[in-house]
C-alpha positions as a printed Julia matrix, in Angstrom:
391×3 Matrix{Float64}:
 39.0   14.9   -59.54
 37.13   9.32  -62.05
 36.66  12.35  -63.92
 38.88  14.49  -66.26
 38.14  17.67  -64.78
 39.69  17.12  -61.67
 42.9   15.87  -63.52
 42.63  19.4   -64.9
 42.49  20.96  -61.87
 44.71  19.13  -60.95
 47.64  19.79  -63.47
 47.21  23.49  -62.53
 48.69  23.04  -59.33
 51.32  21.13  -60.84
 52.62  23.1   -63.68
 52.68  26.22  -60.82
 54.83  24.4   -58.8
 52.69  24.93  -55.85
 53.41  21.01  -54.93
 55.45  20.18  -52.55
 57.09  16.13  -51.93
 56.51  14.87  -48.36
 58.8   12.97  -46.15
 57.64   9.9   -46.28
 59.68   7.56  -48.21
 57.39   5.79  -51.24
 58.3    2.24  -50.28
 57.84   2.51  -46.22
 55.14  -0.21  -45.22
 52.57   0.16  -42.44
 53.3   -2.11  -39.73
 51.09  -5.0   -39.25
 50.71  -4.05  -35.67
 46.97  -3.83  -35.06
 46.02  -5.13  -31.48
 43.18  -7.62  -31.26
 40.92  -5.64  -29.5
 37.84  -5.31  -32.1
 37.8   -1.83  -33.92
 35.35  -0.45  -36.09
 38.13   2.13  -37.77
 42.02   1.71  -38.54
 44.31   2.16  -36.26
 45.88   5.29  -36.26
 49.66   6.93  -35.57
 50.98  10.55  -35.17
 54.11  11.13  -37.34
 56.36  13.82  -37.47
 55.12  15.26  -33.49
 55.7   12.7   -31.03
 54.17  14.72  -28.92
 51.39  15.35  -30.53
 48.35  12.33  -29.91
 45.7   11.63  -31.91
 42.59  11.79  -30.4
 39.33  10.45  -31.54
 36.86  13.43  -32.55
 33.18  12.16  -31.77
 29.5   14.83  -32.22
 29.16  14.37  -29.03
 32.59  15.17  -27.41
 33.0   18.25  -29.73
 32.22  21.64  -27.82
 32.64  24.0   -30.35
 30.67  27.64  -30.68
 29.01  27.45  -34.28
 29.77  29.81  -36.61
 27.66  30.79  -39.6
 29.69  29.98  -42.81
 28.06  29.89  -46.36
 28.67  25.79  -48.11
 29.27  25.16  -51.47
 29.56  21.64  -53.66
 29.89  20.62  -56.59
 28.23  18.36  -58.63
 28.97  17.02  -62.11
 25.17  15.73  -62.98
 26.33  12.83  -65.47
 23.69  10.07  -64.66
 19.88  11.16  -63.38
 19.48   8.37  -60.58
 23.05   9.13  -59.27
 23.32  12.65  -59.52
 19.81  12.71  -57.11
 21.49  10.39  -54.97
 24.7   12.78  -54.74
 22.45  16.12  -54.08
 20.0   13.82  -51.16
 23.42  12.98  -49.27
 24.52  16.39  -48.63
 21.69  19.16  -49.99
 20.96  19.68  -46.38
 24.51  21.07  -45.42
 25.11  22.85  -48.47
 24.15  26.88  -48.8
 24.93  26.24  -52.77
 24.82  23.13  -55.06
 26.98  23.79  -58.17
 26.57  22.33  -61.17
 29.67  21.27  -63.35
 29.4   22.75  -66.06
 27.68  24.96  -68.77
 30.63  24.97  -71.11
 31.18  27.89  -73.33
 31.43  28.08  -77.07
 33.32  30.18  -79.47
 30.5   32.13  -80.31
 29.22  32.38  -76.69
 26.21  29.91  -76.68
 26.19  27.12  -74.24
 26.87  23.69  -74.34
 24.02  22.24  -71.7
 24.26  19.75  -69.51
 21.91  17.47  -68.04
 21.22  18.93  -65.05
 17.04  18.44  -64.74
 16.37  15.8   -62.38
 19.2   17.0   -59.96
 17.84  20.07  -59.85
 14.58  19.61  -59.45
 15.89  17.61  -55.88
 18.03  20.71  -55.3
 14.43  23.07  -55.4
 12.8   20.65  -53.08
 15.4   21.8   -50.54
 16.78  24.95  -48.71
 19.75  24.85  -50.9
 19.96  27.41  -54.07
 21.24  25.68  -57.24
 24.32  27.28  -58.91
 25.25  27.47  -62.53
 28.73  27.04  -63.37
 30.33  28.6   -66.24
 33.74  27.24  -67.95
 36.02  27.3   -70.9
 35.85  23.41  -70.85
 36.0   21.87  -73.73
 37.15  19.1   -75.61
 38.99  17.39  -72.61
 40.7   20.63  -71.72
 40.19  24.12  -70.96
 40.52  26.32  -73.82
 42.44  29.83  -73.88
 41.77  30.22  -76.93
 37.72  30.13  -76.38
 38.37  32.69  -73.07
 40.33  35.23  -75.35
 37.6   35.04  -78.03
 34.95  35.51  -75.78
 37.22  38.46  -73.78
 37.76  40.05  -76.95
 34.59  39.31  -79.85
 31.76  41.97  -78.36
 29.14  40.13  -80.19
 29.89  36.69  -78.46
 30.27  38.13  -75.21
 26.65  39.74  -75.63
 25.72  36.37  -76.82
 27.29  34.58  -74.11
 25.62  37.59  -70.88
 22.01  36.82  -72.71
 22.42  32.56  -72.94
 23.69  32.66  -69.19
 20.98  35.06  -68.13
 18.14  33.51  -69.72
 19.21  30.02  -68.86
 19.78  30.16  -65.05
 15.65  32.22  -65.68
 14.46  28.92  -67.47
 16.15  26.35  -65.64
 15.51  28.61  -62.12
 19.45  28.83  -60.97
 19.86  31.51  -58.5
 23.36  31.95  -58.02
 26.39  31.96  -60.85
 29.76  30.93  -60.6
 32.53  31.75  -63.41
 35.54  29.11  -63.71
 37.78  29.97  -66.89
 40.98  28.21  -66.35
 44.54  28.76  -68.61
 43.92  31.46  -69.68
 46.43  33.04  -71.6
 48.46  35.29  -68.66
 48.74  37.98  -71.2
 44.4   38.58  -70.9
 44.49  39.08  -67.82
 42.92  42.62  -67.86
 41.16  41.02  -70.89
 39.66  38.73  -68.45
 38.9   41.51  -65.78
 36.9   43.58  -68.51
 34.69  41.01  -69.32
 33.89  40.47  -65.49
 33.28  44.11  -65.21
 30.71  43.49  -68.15
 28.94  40.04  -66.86
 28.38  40.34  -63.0
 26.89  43.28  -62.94
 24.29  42.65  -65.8
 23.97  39.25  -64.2
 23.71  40.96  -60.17
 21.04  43.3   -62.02
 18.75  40.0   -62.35
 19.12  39.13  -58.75
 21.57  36.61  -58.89
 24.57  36.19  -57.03
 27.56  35.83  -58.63
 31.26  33.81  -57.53
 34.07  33.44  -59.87
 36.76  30.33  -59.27
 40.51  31.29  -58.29
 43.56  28.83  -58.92
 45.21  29.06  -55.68
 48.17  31.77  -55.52
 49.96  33.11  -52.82
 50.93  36.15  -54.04
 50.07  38.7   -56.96
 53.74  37.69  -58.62
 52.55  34.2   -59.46
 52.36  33.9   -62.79
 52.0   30.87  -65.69
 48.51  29.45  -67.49
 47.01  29.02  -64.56
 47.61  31.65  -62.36
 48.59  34.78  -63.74
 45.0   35.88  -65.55
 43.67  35.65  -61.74
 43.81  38.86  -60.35
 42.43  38.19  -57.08
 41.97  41.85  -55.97
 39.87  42.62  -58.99
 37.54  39.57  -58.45
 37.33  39.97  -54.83
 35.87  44.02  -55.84
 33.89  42.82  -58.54
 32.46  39.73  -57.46
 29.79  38.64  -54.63
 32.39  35.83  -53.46
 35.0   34.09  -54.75
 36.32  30.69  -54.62
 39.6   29.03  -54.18
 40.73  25.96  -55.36
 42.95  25.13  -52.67
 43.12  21.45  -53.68
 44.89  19.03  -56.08
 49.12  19.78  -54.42
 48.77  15.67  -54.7
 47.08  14.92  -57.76
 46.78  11.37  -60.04
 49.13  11.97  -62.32
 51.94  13.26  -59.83
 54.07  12.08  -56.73
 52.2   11.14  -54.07
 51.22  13.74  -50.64
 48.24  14.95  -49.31
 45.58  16.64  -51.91
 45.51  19.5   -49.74
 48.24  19.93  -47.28
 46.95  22.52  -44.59
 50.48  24.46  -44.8
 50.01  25.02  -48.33
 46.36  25.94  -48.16
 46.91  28.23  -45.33
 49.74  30.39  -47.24
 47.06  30.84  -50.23
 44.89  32.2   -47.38
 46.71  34.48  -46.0
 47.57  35.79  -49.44
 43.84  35.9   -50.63
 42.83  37.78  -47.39
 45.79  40.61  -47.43
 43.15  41.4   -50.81
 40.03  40.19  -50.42
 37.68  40.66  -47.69
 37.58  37.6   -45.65
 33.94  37.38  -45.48
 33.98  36.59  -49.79
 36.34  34.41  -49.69
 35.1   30.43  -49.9
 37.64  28.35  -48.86
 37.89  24.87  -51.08
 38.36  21.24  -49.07
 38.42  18.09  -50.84
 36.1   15.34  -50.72
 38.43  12.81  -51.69
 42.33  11.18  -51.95
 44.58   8.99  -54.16
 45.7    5.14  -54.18
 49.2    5.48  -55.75
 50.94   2.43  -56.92
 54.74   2.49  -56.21
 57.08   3.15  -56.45
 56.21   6.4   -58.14
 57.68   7.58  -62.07
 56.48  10.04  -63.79
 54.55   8.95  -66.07
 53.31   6.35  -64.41
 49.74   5.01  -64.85
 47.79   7.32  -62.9
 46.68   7.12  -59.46
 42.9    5.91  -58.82
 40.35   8.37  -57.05
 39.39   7.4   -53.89
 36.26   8.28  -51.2
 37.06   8.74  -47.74
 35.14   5.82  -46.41
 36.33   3.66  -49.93
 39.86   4.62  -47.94
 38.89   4.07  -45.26
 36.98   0.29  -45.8
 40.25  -0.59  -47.52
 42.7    0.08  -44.62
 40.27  -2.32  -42.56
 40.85  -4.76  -45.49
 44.26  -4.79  -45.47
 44.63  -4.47  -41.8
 46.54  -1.35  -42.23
 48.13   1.23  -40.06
 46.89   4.82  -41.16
 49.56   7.11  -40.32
 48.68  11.08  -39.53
 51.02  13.47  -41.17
 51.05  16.4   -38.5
 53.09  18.51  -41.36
 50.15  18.08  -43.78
 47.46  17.41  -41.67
 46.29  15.02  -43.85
 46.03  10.47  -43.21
 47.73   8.17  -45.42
 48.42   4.57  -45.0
 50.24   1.86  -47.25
 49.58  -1.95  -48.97
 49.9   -4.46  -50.94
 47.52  -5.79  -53.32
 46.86  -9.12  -54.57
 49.77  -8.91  -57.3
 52.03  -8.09  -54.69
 52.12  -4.38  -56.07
 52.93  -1.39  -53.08
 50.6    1.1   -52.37
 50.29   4.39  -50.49
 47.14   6.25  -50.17
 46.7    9.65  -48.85
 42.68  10.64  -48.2
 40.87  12.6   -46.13
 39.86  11.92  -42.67
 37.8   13.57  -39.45
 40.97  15.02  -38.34
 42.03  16.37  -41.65
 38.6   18.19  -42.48
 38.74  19.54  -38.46
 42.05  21.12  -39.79
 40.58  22.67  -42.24
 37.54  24.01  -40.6
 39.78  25.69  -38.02
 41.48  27.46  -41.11
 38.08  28.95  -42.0
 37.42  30.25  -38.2
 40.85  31.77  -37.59
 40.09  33.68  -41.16
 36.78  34.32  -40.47
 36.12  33.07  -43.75
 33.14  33.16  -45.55
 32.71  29.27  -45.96
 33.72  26.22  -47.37
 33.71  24.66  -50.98
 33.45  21.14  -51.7
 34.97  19.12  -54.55
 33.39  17.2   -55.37
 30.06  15.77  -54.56
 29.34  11.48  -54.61
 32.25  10.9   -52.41
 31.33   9.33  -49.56
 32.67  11.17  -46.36
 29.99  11.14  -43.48
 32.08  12.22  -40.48
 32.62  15.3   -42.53
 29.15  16.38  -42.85
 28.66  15.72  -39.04
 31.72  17.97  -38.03
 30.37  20.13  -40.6
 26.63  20.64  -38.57
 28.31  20.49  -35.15
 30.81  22.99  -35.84
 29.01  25.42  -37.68
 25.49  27.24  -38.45
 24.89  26.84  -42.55
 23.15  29.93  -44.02
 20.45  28.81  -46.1
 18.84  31.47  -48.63
């Protein structure tokens, strides 16, 4: 997720096993069958329903009721000029912009970021700016910084007063808490030290979200799963978050990021304990270009936009295939060296998937990782399908 954290977020769907292989086999080819009638998008085939066709979704064929949902992205403000640019491509759609991340240190004071002239662009519009808080450090995140915090009283006051009176001076008005691996043994560890954050936090006005790896059922257990007990952070919390992305990831085999099977069953799960309306759904804003054929350990695959996917498939005159099992576009080539390829991205179709997941949950919204990847027709669904609540 060109960025290590995504890798990281990625591995913890991996080492859970929530992952599943597709169907496809690595070295099938997309036929060189485009017609010669002019098109200003690939071509594009149903696979695995026949009788399903793929129809072309345009704003102004689309008769859907809107329904007010809450929008979240995130942004990882590395560079001034291009972190502005990210926020003025998508500020308007977004209830939240979340900034990636205040990391936390061992003796609960903050690593900053630079996060000024992005959120200064985020004030000038109706969007509330979001501080997010992490165990990131060092290339990784840390359970060993999470248990000190959960367990040393005086950097946990430390760490309550630096979050407080940053998101004051900076003016954040909303808080989300992502601590990742953390030791499955601290998990009521971890639960105390919500019970002692959000509501000092909530007592300043602010709203507060924590992050959830995505589970699909209390049982799951491991690094990444087992410290997140859903049901506590669904009571405790204003909303929470799942990270129902990553099943394809760079370093693994290739599949869709975030099959809609696989999403759905963390879902269902997360709203058998959680009220619906907290729950914030998380889509992807991006895919993979594997090289084949896959071996783990193989150099890993490169991070692609939607419409970098989706200019490349016009380059290589590619077929883009539809996976009706993952909901989710993928199409295959060769590059100059002669080297296969098979990416798997995002499309219309794949985000309108999603977005019907949200209205048959009645969901409170949708989370976006991760902002600067160019996906337009998502935004427009976005608007035409639903009503964002702006604070």
């Amino acid at each position: 997720m060109k960025k290590i954290v995504a890798l990281l977020a990625a591995f913890t769907i991996v080492l859970s096993g929530c992952g599943n292989s597709n169907n496809m086999k690595e070295s099938e080819a997309a036929p060189k069958n485009m017609s010669n009638e002019t098109r200003n998008s690939p071509r594009l085939e149903q696979i695995n329903s026949p009788q399903k066709k793929q129809v072309d979704i345009s704003k102004a064929e689309t008769n859907h009721g809107k329904t007010k949902i809450e929008t979240l992205g995130f942004l990882e403000p590395i560079e001034a000029k291009q972190s502005i640019k990210d926020v003025q491509e998508s500020v308007n759609d977004l209830t939240y912009v979340a900034f990636f991340s205040y990391q936390v240190n061992k003796d609960g004071s903050l690593k900053p970021i630079k996060d000024y002239a992005a959120l200064q662009e985020v004030k000038k519009s109706k969007a509330m700016p979001m501080m997010v808080l992490t165990n990131f450090i060092d290339g990784n995140f840390s359970p060993e910084i999470a248990h000190n915090i959960f367990t040393d009283k005086t950097a946990s006051k430390t760490l309550i007063g630096s979050v407080i009176s940053t998101m004051k001076q900076k003016g954040y008005k909303a808080l989300n808490i992502d601590f990742e691996h953390i030791k499955e043994k601290d998990r009521e560890l971890y639960n105390g030290f919500l019970e002692t954050i959000i509501p000092q936090v909530q007592k300043e006005g602010f709203k507060v979200s924590t992050a959830l790896a995505p589970k699909t059922s209390d049982e799951q257990k491991g690094p990444w799963h087992g410290a997140h007990d859903y049901k506590r952070h669904g009571e405790l919390a204003d909303f929470v978050v799942l990270m129902t992305y990553e099943w394809g990831w760079s370093g693994g085999p290739p599949m869709a990021v975030a099959p809609v099977k696989q999403v759905e069953k963390v879902v269902k799960y997360a709203t058998s304990v959680i009220p619906p309306e907290k729950i914030v759904m998380g889509a992807p804003l991006y895919g993979y270009d594997w090289t084949l054929p896959y071996k783990k350990g193989n150099k890993f695959a490169k991070r692609v936009a939607p419409a970098e996917a989706h200019d490349l498939a016009l380059k290589e005159d590619a077929t883009v295939k539809y996976d009706n099992e993952s909901q989710a576009p993928f199409f295959n080539y060769k590059d100059d060296n002669g080297k296969e390829h098979v990416v798997w991205f995002e499309n219309e179709q794949s985000a309108e998937a999603k977005n019907q997941l949200v209205k048959k949950y009645k969901l409170r919204g949708l989370g976006y990782w991760v902002l600067g990847e160019p996906f337009p027709e998502n935004w427009t669904l976005l608007r035409d399908q639903f009503e964002i609540v702006h604070k």
